[in-house]
PALOLUM-864353 format. One line per 2 residues: for each residue x negated, y negated, z negated of C-alpha. Coordinates in pm, whole numbers, plus 50000, padded with zeros to 5 digits. Each point is the difference from the previous one (the first is absolute). Example, Ala and Ser with C-alpha at 12.3 -4.5 7.8 and 13.67 -1.06 7.14 Angstrom:
<kelums>
48770,50450,49220 | 49863,49656,50066
</kelums>
This chain:
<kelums>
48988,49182,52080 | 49901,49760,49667
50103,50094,49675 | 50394,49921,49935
49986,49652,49778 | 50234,50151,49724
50170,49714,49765 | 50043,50183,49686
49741,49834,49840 | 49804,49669,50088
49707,50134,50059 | 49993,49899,50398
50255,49656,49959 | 49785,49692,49974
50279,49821,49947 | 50386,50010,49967
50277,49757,50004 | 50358,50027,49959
50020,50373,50013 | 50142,50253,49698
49828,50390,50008 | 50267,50213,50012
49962,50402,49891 | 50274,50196,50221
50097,50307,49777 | 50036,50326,50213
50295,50109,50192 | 50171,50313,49864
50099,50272,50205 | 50357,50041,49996
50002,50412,49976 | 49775,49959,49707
49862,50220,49826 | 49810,50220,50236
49902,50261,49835 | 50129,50134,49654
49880,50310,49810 | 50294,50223,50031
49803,50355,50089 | 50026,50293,49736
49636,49976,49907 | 50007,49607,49974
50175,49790,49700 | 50159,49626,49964
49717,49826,50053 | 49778,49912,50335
49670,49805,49916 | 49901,49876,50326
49632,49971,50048 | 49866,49987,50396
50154,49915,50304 | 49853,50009,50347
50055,50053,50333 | 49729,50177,50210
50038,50138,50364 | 50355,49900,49994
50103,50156,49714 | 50103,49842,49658
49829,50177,49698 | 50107,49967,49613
49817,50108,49726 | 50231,50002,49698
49996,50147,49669 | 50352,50187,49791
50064,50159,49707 | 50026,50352,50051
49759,50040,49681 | 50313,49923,49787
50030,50361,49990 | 49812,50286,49784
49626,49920,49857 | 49999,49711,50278
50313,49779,49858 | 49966,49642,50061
49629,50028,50284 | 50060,49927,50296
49955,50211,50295 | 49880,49847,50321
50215,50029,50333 | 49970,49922,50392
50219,49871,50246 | 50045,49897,50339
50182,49771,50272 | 50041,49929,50382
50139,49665,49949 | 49929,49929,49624
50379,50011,49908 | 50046,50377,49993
49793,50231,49853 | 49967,50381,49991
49823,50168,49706 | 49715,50252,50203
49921,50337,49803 | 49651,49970,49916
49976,50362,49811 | 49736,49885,49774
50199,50001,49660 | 50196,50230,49834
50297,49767,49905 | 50269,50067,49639
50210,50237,50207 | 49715,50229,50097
50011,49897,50373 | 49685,49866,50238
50261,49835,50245 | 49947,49658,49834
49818,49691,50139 | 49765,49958,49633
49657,49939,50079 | 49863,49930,49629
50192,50201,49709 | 49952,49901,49605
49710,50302,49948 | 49806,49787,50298
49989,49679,49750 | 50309,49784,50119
49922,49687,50090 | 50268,49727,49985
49992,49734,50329 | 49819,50209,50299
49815,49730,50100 | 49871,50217,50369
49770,49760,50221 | 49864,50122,50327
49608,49992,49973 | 49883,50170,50356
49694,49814,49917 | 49916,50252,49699
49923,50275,50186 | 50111,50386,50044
50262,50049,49729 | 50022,49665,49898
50221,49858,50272 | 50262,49929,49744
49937,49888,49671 | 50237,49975,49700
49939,49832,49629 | 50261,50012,49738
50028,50046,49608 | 50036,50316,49818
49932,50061,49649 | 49702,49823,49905
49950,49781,50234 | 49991,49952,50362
49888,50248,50282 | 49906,50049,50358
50069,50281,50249 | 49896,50062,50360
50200,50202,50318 | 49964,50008,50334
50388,49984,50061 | 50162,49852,49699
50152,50323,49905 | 49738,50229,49837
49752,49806,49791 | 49656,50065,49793
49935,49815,49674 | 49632,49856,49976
50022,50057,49656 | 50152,50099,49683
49913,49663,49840 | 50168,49658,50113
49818,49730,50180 | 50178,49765,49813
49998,50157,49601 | 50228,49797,49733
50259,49800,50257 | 50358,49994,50007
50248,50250,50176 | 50080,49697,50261
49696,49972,50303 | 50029,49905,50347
49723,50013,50236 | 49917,49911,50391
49751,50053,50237 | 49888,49635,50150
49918,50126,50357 | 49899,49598,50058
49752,50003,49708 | 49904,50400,49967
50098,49985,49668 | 50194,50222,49768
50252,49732,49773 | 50216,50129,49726
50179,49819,49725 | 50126,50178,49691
50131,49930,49658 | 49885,49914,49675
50117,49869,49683 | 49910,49655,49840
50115,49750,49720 | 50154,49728,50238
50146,49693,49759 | 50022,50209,49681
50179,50330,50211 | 49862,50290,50141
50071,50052,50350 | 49899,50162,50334
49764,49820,50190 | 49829,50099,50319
49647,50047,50077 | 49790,50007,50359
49710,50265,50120 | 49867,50042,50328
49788,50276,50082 | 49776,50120,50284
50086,50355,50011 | 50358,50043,49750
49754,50219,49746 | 49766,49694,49865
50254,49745,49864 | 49873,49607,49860
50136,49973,49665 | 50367,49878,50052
50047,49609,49906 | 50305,49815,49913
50149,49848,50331 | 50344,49940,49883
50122,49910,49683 | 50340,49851,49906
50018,49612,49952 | 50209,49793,49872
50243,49956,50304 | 50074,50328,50001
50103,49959,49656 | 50193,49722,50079
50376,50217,50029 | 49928,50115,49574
50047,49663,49882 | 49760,50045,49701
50210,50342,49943 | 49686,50199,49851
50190,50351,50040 | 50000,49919,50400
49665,49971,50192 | 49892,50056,50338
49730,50229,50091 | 49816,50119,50345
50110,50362,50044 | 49795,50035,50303
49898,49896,50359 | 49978,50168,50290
49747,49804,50232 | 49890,49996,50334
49832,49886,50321 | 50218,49785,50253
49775,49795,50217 | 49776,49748,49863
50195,50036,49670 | 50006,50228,49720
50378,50061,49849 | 50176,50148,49752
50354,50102,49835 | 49974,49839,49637
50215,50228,49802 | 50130,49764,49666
50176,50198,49758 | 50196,49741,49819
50016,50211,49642 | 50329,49930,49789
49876,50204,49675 | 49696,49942,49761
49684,50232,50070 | 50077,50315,49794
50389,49991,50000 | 49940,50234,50316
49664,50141,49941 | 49761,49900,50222
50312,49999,50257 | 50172,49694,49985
50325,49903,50148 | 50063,49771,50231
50064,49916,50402 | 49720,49943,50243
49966,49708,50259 | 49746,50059,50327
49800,49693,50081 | 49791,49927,50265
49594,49949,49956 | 49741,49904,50191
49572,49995,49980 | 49696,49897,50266
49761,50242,49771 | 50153,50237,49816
49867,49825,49679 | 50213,49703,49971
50388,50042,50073 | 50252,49744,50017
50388,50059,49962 | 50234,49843,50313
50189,49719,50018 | 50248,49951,49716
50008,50398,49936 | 50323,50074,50083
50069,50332,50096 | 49845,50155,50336
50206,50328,49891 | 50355,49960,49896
50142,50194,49751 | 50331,50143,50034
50357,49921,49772 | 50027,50135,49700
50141,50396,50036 | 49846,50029,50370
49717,50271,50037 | 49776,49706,50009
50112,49793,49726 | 49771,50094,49734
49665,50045,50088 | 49814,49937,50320
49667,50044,50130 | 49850,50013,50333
49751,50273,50215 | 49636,49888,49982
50012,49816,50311 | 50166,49921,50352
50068,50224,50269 | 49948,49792,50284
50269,50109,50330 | 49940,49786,50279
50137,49641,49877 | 50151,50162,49701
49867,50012,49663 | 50190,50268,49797
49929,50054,49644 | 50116,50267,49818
50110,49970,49612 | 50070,50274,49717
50307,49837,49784 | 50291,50137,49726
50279,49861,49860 | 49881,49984,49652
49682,49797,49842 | 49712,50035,49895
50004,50229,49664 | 50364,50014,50001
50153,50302,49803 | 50166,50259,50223
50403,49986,50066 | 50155,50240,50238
49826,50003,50374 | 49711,49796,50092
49954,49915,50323 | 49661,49971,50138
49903,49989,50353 | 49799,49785,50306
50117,49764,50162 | 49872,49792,50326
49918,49609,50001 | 49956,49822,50350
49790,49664,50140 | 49927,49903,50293
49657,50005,50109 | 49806,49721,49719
50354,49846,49916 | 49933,50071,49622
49932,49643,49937 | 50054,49707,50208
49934,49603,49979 | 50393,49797,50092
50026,49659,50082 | 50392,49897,49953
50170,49646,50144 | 49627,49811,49955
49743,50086,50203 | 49740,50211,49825
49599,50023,50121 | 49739,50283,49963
49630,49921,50053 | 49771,50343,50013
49684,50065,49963 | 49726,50039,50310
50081,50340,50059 | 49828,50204,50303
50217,49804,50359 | 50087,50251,50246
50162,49949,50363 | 50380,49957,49852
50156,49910,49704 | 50280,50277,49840
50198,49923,49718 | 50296,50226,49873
50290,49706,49858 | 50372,49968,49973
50060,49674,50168 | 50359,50082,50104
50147,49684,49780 | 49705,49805,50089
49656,49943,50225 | 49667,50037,49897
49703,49833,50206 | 49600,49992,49969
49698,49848,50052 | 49638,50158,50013
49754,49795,49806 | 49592,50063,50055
49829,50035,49660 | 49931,49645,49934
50381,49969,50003 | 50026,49831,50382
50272,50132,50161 | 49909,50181,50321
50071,49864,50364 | 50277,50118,50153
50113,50175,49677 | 50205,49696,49815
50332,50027,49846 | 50192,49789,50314
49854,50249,50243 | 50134,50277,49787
50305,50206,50160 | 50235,50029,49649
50090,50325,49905 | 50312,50052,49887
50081,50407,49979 | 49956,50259,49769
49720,50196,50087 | 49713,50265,49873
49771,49898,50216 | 50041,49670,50247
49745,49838,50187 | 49887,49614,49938
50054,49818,50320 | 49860,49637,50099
50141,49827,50317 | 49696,50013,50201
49801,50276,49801 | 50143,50369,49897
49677,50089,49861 | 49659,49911,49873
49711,49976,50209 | 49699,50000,49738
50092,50241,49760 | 49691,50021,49860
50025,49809,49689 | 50186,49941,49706
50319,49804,50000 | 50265,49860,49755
50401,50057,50096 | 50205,49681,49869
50359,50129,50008 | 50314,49773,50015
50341,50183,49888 | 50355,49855,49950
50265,50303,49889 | 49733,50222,50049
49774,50227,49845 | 49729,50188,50114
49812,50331,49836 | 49672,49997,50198
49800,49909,50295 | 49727,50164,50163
49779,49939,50333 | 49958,50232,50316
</kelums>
């Protein structure tokens, strides 16, 4: 099978006409949250970090505040949990830690004297060798550092020092299994329009120890200023992204903190509520935000648990034709001055498989042109035609269309599918598939999220 021909960004449409990108926030579950920290040795808050599913079983990496007791108030302690269907999770006893109430029976795999780390950014990295099969990088102190294990629970610092001195507490890194690449972004400072505010910077490495100096990727501009109205107390500011591979495409969950007081008011901890956005890169170096950035991750109503503050794991888990995402939200801001019970917790956000963003044609008919991309036997595409029909056309790279491939010979489809098969009257598949062609798409009423060739 080809690539999937994702249309988040244009980077494989030639040409478009008639058609409106459309970002499809995630579906909530409706037993949200799924896991809260309610155990003796826990506190109010849950900072998710990693979630993955391996062997059939859904792992979560996750971080709580039992340091808000003793010498260890306000670190954070490091905790494990696990799942048979991603919705219910048991708490294992790992034995490792000695928790506040002078019991073992806990599921803490990284206490405060180990040098917490905030976001438990775990990758798996078989590729590393003995030891190394997982790897995990995350902030503490100083700056930011890496650890290996060989099951996710017990883990080895490579050293005392960070690999990445002098950053901010916010960092969020992948392993690109497509590129063999380490990819992290973390947060920094800078004088943005006469304010200070978080920005976030890119690194790749080859081995998660040797780190490229970390370079501005995203900075707030001036549309995501747009909602202050000149008000020079209010500012928005990239908090941090969690990024990722997902096919062809690199993505990420742009986290905008949309700030309400002046730097200082707060410290360095302003207040304010935070919107997730959807972004997208080719490279890693250049990254472009989707569509008309509204939200890919809704926030709840004011005085739900997820109301306040929201933020999502570092990537996808990927279950069959579902894409879940899990999120860490409260039901306070940013900053905001304690009153009574907070209520922090993770939650679970739902797609179908690539239906994150999608190109609609409504009443007029709508046409997509894409690049030569590798042909195959049959064309897929995954579209919601139920209101409407889409139809195609193959075109050779000269932009001919091919024999026996036009538009009139096209059987419409009008379904709602993940994955339907591109039928011609007297041809179901392609011969020669040994070339590059170009798909020209026809929808009315439709949209489609990507196509692909088998």
């Amino acid at each position: 099978m080809t690539d999937r021909v994702l249309f988040i960004d244009d980077a494989q449409v030639r040409s478009m006409e008639g058609l409106q990108r459309r970002i499809h926030p995630g579906e909530k579950l409706e037993g949200n949250p799924v896991l809260r920290c309610d155990r003796a040795w826990e506190s109010d808050q849950a900072m998710l970090g990693t979630v993955m599913k391996e062997e059939g079983v859904y792992r979560m990496w996750y971080g709580s505040g039992v340091g808000q007791h003793g010498d260890n108030k306000g670190r954070l302690w490091h905790m494990y949990a696990e799942s048979d269907d991603g919705i219910e999770w048991r708490l294992p006893s790992l034995g490792q830690f000695i928790d506040p109430q002078g019991s073992m029976s806990n599921n803490v795999f990284l206490d405060p004297e180990s040098r917490p780390h905030q976001y438990s950014n775990v990758m798996r990295t078989p590729h590393m060798g003995p030891g190394r099969r997982y790897t995990m990088v995350s902030f503490s102190g100083p700056g930011h550092h890496v650890r290996f294990s060989d099951d996710g629970l017990k883990w080895t610092e490579w050293s005392s020092e960070p690999v990445i001195p002098r950053f901010g507490d916010v960092g969020f890194y992948t392993y690109d299994e497509r590129d063999q690449i380490f990819r992290g972004m973390v947060k920094r400072y800078l004088q943005v329009r006469g304010r200070r505010r978080r920005i976030q910077n890119r690194t790749v490495s080859a081995d998660a120890y040797d780190w490229t100096l970390p370079l501005p990727a995203v900075v707030p501009d001036e549309i995501d200023d747009a909602w202050t109205h000149g008000d020079l107390d209010k500012a928005s500011e990239i908090y941090g992204i969690p990024i990722f591979r997902y096919g062809s495409l690199l993505l990420g969950f742009v986290d905008i903190l949309r700030t309400t007081d002046a730097m200082g008011t707060l410290g360095m901890n302003n207040q304010g509520v935070v919107d997730v956005q959807l972004i997208s890169s080719r490279d890693g170096q250049t990254w472009e935000r989707v569509g008309d950035r509204s939200r890919i991750l809704e926030m709840g109503r004011r005085g739900e648990w997820d109301g306040g503050f929201i933020r999502s794991a570092k990537t996808f888990v990927e279950d069959g034709d579902e894409l879940r995402l899990y999120y860490f939200a409260m039901d306070h801001p940013h900053g905001a001055q304690k009153k009574g019970d907070w209520k922090r917790a993770v939650g679970l956000a739902r797609w179908q498989k690539d239906r994150l963003v999608g190109l609609r044609a409504a009443d007029e008919e709508g046409e997509l042109v894409t690049v030569p991309v590798p042909a195959g036997k049959q064309l897929h595409v995954n579209a919601d035609t139920s209101r409407g029909q889409i139809t195609a056309e193959l075109l050779d790279e000269a932009g001919t269309v091919v024999p026996g491939f036009e538009r009139d010979a096209c059987l419409p489809f009008d379904g709602d599918a993940l994955d339907h098969t591109i039928t011609w009257r007297r041809l179901a598949s392609k011969d020669n598939h040994d070339e590059n062609l170009s798909v020209r798409l026809y929808l009315r009423n439709a949209e489609v999220f990507s196509l692909w060739f088998s």
